[in-house]
C-alpha positions in Angstrom: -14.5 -16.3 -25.8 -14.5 -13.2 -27.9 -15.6 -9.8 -26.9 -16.8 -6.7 -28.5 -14.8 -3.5 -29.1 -13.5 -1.2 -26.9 -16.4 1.9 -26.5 -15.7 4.8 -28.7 -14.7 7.1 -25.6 -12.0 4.5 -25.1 -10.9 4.2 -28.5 -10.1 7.3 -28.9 -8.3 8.1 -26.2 -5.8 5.2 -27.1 -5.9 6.7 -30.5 -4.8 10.2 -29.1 -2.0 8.4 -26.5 -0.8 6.1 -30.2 -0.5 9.7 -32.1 2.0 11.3 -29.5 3.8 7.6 -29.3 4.1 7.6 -33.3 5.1 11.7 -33.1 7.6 10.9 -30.5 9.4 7.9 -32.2 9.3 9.9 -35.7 11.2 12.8 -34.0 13.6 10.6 -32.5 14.2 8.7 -35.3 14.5 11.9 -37.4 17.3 13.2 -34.6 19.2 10.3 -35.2 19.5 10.2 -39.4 20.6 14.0 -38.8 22.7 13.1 -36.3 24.1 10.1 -38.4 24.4 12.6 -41.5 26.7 14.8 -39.6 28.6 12.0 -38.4 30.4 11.7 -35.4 33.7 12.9 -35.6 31.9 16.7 -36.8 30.2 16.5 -33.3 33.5 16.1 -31.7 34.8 19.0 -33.4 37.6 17.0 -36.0 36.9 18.3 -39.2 38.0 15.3 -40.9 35.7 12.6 -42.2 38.1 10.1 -41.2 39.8 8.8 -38.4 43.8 8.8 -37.7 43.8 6.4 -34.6 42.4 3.0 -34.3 40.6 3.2 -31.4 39.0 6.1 -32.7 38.3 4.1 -35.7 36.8 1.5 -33.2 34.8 3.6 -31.2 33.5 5.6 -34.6 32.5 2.0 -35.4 30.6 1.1 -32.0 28.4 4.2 -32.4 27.5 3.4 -35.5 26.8 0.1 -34.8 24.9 1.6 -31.8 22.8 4.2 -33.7 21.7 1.3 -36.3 20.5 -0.9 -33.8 18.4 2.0 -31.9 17.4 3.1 -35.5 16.3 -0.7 -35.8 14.4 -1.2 -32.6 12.6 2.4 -33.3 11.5 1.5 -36.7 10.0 -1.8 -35.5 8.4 0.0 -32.3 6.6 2.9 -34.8 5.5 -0.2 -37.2 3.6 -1.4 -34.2 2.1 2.0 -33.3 1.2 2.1 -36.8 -0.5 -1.5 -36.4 -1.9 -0.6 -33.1 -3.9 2.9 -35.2 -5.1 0.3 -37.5 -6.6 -1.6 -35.4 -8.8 1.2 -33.3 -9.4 2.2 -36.8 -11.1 -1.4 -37.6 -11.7 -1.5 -33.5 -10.2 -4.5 -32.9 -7.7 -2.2 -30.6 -7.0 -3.5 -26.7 -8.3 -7.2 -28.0 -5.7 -9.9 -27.4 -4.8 -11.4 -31.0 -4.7 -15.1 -29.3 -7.7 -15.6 -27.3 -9.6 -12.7 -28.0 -10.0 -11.2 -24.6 -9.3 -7.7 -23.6 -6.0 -6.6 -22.8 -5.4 -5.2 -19.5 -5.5 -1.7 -19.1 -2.9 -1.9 -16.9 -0.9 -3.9 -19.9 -1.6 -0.8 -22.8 -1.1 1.8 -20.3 2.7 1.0 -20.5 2.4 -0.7 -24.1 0.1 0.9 -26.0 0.4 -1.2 -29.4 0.3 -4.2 -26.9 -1.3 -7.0 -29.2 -1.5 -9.7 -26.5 -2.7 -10.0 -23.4 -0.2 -10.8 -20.5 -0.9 -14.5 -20.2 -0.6 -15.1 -23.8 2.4 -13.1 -24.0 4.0 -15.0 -21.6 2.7 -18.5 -23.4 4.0 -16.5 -27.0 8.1 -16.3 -24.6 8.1 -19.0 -23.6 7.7 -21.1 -27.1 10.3 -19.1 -28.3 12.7 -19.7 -25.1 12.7 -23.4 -26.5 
């Protein structure tokens, strides 16, 4: 059963909460590209761009590795925010993209680009766990 948009008030308080999420994950996406440009052994202190001991090549590698997969799971979080300000734009925001219901408060309060609700989430984990 579908149901109608979210009231105005409501939108655009998720809208505000969706702004600071979207500032937040730019700046800490932008802190790590700076923090990548400078590299890691400048932060140690070694001057050198390169380095003379394996295991400092190893762990030079690790952070790397690291950084990129934060950088990846930041980039995919802020293309949701993104999504989730589209939809209160076309108020279709807090409605579960399955069955149409509302999503919890509850559920956006700690996901606010949330695009199910919990029970189809779950349905949506559970196909993939097989």
């Amino acid at each position: 059963m579908a149901v109608g948009s979210l009231p105005d008030d409501k939108l655009k308080q998720h809208e505000e909460i969706l702004l600071k999420e979207r500032d937040d994950s730019l700046m800490l996406i932008n802190n790590m590209n700076e923090t990548q440009k400078k590299g890691s052994k400048n932060s140690s202190g070694d001057l050198s761009s390169y380095s003379y001991h394996q295991a400092d090549q190893g762990t030079d590698t690790a952070e790397l590795e690291k950084q990129a997969h934060l950088l990846d799971i930041e980039g995919k979080k802020l293309k949701a925010i993104n999504e989730a300000l589209r939809r209160v734009h076309n108020k279709t925001y807090g409605i579960c993209e399955i069955c149409g219901e509302y999503i919890q408060e509850a559920r956006l309060k700690i996901i606010p680009y949330a695009r199910f609700c919990v029970d189809c989430k779950s349905k949506e984990e559970k196909k993939k766990k097989k």
